[in-house]
C-alpha positions in Angstrom: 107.8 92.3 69.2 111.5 93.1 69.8 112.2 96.6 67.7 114.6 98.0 70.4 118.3 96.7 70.3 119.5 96.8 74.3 115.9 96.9 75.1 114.7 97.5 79.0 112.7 95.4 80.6 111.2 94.1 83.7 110.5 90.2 84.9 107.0 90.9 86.0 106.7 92.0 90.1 107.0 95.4 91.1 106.9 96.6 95.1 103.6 96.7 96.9 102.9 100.3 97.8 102.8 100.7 101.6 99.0 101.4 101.7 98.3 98.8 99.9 100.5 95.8 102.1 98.4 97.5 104.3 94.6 97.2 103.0 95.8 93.7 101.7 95.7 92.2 105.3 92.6 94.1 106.0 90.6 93.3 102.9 87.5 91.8 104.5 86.9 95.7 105.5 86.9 97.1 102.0 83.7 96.5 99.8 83.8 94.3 95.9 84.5 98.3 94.4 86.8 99.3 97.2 89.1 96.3 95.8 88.7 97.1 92.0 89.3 100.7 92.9 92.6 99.2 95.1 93.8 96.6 91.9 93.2 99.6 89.7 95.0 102.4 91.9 98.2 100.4 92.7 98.5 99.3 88.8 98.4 102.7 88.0 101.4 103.5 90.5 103.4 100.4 89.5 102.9 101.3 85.7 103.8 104.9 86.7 107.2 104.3 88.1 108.3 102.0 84.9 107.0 104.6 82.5 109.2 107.5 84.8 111.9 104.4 84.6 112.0 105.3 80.7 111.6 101.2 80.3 110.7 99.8 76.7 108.5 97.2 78.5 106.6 97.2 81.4 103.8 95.0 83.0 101.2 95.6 85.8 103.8 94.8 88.5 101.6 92.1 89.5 99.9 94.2 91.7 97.2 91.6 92.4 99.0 88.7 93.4 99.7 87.8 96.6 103.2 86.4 95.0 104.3 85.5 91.9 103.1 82.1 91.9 101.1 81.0 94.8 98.1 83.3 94.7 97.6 81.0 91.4 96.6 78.6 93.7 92.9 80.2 94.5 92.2 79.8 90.6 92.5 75.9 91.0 89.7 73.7 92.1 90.9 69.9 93.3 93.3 71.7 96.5 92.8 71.8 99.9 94.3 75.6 100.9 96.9 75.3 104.0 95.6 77.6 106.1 98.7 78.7 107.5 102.5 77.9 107.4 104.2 75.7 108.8 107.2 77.5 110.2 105.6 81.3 111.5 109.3 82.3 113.3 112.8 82.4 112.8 114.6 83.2 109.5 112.8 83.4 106.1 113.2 80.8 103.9 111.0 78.6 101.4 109.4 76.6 104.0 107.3 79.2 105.6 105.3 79.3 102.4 103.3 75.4 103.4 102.2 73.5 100.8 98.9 72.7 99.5 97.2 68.6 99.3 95.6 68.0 96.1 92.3 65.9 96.9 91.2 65.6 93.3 91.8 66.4 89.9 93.2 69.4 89.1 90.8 72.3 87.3 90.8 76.1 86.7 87.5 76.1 85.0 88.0 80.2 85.2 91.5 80.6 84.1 94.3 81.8 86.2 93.5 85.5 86.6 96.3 86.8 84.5 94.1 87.8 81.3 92.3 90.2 83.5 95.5 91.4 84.8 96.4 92.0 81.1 93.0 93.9 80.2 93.7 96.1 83.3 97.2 96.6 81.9 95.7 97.7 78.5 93.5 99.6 79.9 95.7 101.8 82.4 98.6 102.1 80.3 99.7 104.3 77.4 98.3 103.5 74.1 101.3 103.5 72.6 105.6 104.1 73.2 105.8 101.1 75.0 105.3 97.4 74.7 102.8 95.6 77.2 104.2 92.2 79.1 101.8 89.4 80.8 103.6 87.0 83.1 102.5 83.5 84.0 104.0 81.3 86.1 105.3 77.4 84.1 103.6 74.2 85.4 106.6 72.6 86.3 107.2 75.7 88.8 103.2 75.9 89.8 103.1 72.2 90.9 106.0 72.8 93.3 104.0 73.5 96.5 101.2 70.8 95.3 101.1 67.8 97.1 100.2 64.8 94.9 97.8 62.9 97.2 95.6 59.8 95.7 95.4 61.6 92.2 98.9 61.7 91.1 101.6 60.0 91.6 104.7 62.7 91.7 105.3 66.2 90.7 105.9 65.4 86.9 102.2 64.1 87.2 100.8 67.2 88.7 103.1 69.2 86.0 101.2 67.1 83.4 97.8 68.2 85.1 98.8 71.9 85.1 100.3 71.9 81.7 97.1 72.3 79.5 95.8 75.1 82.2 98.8 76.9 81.6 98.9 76.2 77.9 95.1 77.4 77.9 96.1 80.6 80.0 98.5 81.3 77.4 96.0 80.8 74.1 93.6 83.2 75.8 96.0 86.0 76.7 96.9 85.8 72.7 93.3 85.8 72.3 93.5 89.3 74.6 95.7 91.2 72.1 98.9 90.4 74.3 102.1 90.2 72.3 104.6 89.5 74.8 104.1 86.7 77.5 106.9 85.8 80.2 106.4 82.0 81.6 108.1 82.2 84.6 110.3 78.9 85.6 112.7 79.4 87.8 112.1 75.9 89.4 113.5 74.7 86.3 116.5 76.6 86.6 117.0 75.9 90.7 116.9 71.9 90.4 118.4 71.7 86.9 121.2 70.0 88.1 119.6 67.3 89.2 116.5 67.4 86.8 116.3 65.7 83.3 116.9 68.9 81.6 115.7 67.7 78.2 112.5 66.4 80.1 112.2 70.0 81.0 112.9 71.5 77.7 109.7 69.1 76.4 107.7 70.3 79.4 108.0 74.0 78.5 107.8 73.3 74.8 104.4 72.0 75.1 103.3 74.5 77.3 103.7 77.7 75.2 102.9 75.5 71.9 99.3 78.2 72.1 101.2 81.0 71.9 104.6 80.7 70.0 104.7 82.1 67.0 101.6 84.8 67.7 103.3 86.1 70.6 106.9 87.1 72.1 107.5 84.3 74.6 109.6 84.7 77.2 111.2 82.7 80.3 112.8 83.4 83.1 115.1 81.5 84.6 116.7 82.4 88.1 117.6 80.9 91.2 114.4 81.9 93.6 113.9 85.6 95.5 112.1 84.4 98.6 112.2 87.7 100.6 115.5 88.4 98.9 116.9 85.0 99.1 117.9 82.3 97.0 117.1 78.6 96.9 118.8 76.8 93.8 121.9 75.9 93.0 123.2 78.6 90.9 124.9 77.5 88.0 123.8 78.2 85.0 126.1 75.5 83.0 124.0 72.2 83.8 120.8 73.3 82.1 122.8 74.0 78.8 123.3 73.0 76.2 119.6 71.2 76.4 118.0 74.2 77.5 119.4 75.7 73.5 116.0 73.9 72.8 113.5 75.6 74.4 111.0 77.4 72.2 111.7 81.4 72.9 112.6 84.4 71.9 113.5 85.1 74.7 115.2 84.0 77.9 116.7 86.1 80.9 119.4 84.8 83.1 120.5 86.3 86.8 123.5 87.9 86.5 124.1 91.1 88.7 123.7 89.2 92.0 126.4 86.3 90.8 128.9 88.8 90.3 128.4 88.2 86.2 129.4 84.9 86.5 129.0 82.4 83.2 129.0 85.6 81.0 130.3 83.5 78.5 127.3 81.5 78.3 125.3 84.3 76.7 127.4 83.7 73.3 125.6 80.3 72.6 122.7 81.5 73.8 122.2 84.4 72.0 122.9 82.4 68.6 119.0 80.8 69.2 117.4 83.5 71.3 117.1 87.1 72.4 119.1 86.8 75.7 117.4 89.5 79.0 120.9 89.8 80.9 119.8 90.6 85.1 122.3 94.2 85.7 120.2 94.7 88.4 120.6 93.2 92.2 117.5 93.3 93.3 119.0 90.9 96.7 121.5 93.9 97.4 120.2 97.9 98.4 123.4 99.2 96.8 122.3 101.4 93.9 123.9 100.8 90.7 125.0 104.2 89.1 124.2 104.1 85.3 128.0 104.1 84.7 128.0 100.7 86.8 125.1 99.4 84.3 127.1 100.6 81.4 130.2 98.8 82.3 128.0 95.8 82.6 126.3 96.1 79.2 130.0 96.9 77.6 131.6 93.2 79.0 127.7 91.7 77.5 128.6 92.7 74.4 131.5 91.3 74.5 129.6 88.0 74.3 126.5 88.7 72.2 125.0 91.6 69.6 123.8 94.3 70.5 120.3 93.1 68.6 120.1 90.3 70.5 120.6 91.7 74.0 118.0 92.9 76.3 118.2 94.4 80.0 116.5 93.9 82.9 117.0 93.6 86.6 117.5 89.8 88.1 114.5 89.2 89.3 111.0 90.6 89.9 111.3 93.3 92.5 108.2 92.8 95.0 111.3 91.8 97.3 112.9 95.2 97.1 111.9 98.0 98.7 109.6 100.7 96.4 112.3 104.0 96.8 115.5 101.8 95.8 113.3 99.3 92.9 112.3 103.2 91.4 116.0 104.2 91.3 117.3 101.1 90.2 115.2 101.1 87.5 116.0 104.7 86.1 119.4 104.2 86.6 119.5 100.9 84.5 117.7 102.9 82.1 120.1 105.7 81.9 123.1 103.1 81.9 121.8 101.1 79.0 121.2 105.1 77.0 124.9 105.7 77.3 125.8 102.6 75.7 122.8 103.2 73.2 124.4 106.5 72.5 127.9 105.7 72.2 127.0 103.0 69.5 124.7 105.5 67.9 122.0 103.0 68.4 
């Protein structure tokens, strides 16, 4: 639980060590042991590089997933896998990634892999000093490179089917011992403005219903990181004030990379829930100094208490390279320690 006011924190993805983008295309070479010893070896440098960060929370960088929500897709039976994608040249963007036909109804009669994630997290990590975060990704988000086919009819019916899965994924990580769980759903926050946003609210409601109140739940809600790009509209204003109603404590909001733009929305915010401000581009490879972090917590407490703020960069960084996501991170760190110790916090 929250015990930290201006708390440091991460969203949940941390770089891939280059050995390990490497084995991950050759893994049909490595034995079942050579890719525990892998999973377990690049945890240990991900939770390494937070705990040199000086963070107050730090997760397993999701060292095991392919990306932050479509190696969730091998945990579900009733999908036919795309074997490749669709577009292989020219620029990046969101339709290189394929989607995926669903060919009958939706199960993960194993879970989605993210409670063994959090064991290996417990395991690796200090015992104690910090605080432990699981992330998983929100069924409105997961069904967004499903394709219906004959089972459902759009993606608010696929949401439905994922809903309980998630909801269940959530239940057994409180089940684990974890006290903090992110639900990542940033689809949420990229088609907003187009979306029934109170239809969203009651999506995401029922989805962490297992785990509110015996955990820290969180959300985050940006405007997509595709190999450092964007894809939503990015306003913040259309999802509020409904999105006031969603069960957290709380909820981070992309802020570095929009030039702090809608500041002024973390006042109402932070009058329901803790509010995780993003001081860190994780889009841009200039290094904030810890006075440029500083300045940026001093105008966010302008708009909200200081017991009610949190920090954390934009977004995950598995789309930042590992030598400027490590002194990022330290430097938000030592930019959030000033402010700390000019309010004698």
């Amino acid at each position: 639980m929250k015990n930290q006011p201006l708390r440091t924190t991460v969203i949940g993805s941390y770089p891939f060590p280059g050995w390990l983008e490497f084995a991950s295309n050759h893994l049909s070479e490595f034995g079942s042991e050579d890719i525990k010893e892998l999973q377990d070896d690049a945890a240990r440098v991900a939770i390494g590089d937070q705990l040199d960060a000086g963070l107050d929370v730090i997760t397993d960088g999701e060292q095991t997933r392919l990306d932050f929500n479509l190696s969730f897709y091998g945990f579900l039976e009733g999908i036919s896998l795309e074997p490749a994608s669709p577009r292989r040249f020219g620029p990046p963007a969101h339709d290189q990634r394929g989607k995926h036909l669903i060919i009958e109804a939706l199960r993960a009669p194993h879970g989605l892999g993210v409670v063994d994630e959090f064991l290996r997290l417990k395991r690796l990590a200090p015992k104690s000093g910090v605080t432990l975060k699981a992330s998983v990704p929100g069924p409105y988000t997961l069904s967004g490179r499903l394709i219906p086919g004959a089972d459902y009819r759009d993606r608010y019916d696929v949401t439905e089917a994922l809903l309980p899965i998630v909801n269940k994924e959530i239940a057994d990580l409180v089940a684990a011992g974890c006290q903090e769980i992110c639900v990542d759903e940033p689809s949420m926050s990229c088609y907003g403005f187009k979306e029934d946003t109170a239809r969203f609210v009651d999506i995401f409601n029922r989805t962490v219903a297992s785990g509110r109140g015996r955990a820290r739940i969180c959300t985050h809600l940006c405007f997509g990181n595709f190999k450092g790009h964007p894809v939503g509209w990015r306003k913040y204003a259309p999802l509020f004030p409904a999105f006031l109603g969603l069960h957290c404590d709380e909820v981070h909001v992309e802020m570095a990379n929009r030039e702090y733009a809608e500041l002024e929305i973390l006042k109402p915010m932070s009058e329901v829930y803790d509010v995780a401000v993003g001081v860190v581009d994780v889009k841009s490879y200039y290094i904030e100094s810890p006075e440029n972090i500083a300045d940026s917590v001093r105008q966010c407490l302008r708009h909200a208490s200081a017991d009610r703020l949190v920090f954390a960069p934009d977004c995950g960084l598995s789309q930042t390279a590992r030598w400027a996501a490590r002194q990022k991170l330290k430097n938000m760190v030592k930019g959030v320690q000033l402010v700390r110790a000019e309010r004698g916090l």
